[in-house]
C-alpha positions as CSV (number, residue, x, y, z in Angstrom):
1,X,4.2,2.5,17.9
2,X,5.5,5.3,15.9
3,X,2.9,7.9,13.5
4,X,-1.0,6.3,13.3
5,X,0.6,3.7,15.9
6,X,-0.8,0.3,15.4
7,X,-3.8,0.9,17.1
8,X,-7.1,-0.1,16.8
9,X,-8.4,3.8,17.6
10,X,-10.9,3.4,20.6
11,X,-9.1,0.4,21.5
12,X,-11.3,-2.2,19.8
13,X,-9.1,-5.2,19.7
14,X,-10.9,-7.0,16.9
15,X,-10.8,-3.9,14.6
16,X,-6.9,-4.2,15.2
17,X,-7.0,-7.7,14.7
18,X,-8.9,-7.2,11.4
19,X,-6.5,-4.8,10.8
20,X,-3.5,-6.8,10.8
21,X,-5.5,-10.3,8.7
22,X,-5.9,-7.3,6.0
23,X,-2.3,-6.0,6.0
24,X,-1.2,-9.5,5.6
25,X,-3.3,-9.8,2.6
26,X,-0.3,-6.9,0.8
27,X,2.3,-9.1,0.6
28,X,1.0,-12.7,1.1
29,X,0.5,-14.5,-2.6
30,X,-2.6,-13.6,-4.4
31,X,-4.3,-16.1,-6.8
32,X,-5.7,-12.8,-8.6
33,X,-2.3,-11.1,-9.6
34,X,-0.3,-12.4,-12.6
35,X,2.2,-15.1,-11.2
36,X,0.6,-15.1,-7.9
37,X,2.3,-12.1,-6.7
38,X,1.1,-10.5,-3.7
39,X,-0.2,-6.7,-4.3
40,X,2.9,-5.1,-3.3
41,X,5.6,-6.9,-5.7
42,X,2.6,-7.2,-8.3
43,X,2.8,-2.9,-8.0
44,X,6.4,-3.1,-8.2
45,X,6.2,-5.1,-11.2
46,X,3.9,-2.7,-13.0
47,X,5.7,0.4,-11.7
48,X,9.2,-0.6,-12.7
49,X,7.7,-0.4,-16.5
50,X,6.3,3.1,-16.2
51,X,9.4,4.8,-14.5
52,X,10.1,8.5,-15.2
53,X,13.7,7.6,-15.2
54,X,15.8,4.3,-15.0
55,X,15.8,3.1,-11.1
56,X,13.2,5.4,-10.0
57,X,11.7,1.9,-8.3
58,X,14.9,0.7,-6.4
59,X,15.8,4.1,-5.0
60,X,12.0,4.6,-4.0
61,X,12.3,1.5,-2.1
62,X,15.4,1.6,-0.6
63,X,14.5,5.2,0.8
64,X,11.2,3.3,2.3
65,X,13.3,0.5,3.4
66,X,11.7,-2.6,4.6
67,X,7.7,-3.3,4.6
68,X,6.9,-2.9,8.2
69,X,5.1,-6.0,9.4
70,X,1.6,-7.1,9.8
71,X,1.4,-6.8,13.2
72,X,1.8,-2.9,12.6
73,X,-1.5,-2.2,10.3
74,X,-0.7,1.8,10.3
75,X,3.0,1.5,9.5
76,X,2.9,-0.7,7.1
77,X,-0.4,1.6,5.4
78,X,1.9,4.5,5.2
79,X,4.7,2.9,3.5
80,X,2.1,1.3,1.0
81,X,1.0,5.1,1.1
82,X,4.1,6.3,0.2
83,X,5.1,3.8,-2.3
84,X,1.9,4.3,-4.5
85,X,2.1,7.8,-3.9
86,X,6.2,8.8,-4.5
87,X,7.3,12.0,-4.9
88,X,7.9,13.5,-7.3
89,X,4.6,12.0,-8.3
90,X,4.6,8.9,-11.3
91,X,1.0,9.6,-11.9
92,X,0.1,5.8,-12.0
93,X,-2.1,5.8,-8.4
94,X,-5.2,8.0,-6.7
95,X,-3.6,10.3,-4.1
96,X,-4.0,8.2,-0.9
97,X,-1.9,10.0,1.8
98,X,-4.1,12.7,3.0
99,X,-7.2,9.9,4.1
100,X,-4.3,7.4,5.1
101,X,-3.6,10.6,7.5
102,X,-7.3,11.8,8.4
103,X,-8.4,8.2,9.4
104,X,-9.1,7.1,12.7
105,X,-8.5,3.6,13.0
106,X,-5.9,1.0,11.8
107,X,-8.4,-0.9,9.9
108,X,-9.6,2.2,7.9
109,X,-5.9,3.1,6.8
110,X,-5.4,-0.8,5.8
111,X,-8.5,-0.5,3.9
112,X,-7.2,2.6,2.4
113,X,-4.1,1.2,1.4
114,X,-5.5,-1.5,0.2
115,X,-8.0,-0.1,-2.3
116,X,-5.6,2.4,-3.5
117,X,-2.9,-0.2,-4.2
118,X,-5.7,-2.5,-6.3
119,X,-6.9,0.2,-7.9
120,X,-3.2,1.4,-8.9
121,X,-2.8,-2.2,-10.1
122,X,-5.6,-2.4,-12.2
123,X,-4.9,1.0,-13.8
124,X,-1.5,0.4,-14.8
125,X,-2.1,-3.4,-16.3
126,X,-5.0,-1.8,-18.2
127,X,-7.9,-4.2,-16.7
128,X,-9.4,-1.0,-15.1
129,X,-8.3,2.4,-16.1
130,X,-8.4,5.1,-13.8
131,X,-8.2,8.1,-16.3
């Protein structure tokens, strides 16, 4: 199933199923996010207002292309990896791709991904500065 594959790593079927119950929690709505956004369009939200030039949000996306789905935990970690983590870099999100890479399991990069796309949120609406 591609890079990181949407394995469990050791085969443990309920860390994979954990896995994927967390990866749905990036885009499903969240009570905690202005609106009730889920974390990935609440990020987009944010990012769009600190942009290091006009559209530097819609091309990043449409290079990533769709969210890949729930049912494939690594996948869709690296995209959230690479869409908190652009390049060139906006400065708005800890640098999450070299642990997203170095983990061993699905679960840990969905946790990864996870984290670093909270924190990014709460850094750039001010409710929890990073730096």
């Amino acid at each position: 199933a591609g890079a990181g594959g949407g394995g469990g790593g050791g085969g443990d079927p309920l860390s994979l199923a954990r896995a994927m119950s967390k990866a749905k929690e990036l885009t499903a709505p969240n009570a905690n996010m202005e609106g009730t956004k889920s974390l990935v369009n609440r990020w987009i939200e944010l990012a769009r207002l600190k942009e290091r030039s006009p559209g530097q949000i819609d091309r990043l996306l449409e290079t990533l292309g769709a969210i890949p789905p729930e049912t494939e935990p690594s996948e869709r970690a690296f995209w959230v990896g690479a869409l908190i983590n652009p390049l060139p870099a906006m400065g708005v999100a800890m640098e999450i791709r070299p642990a997203l890479l170095s983990a061993k399991s699905a679960e840990e990069r969905i946790r990864i991904a996870s984290d670093g796309i909270l924190r990014s949120i709460r850094h750039m609406d001010g409710s929890k500065r990073m730096w």
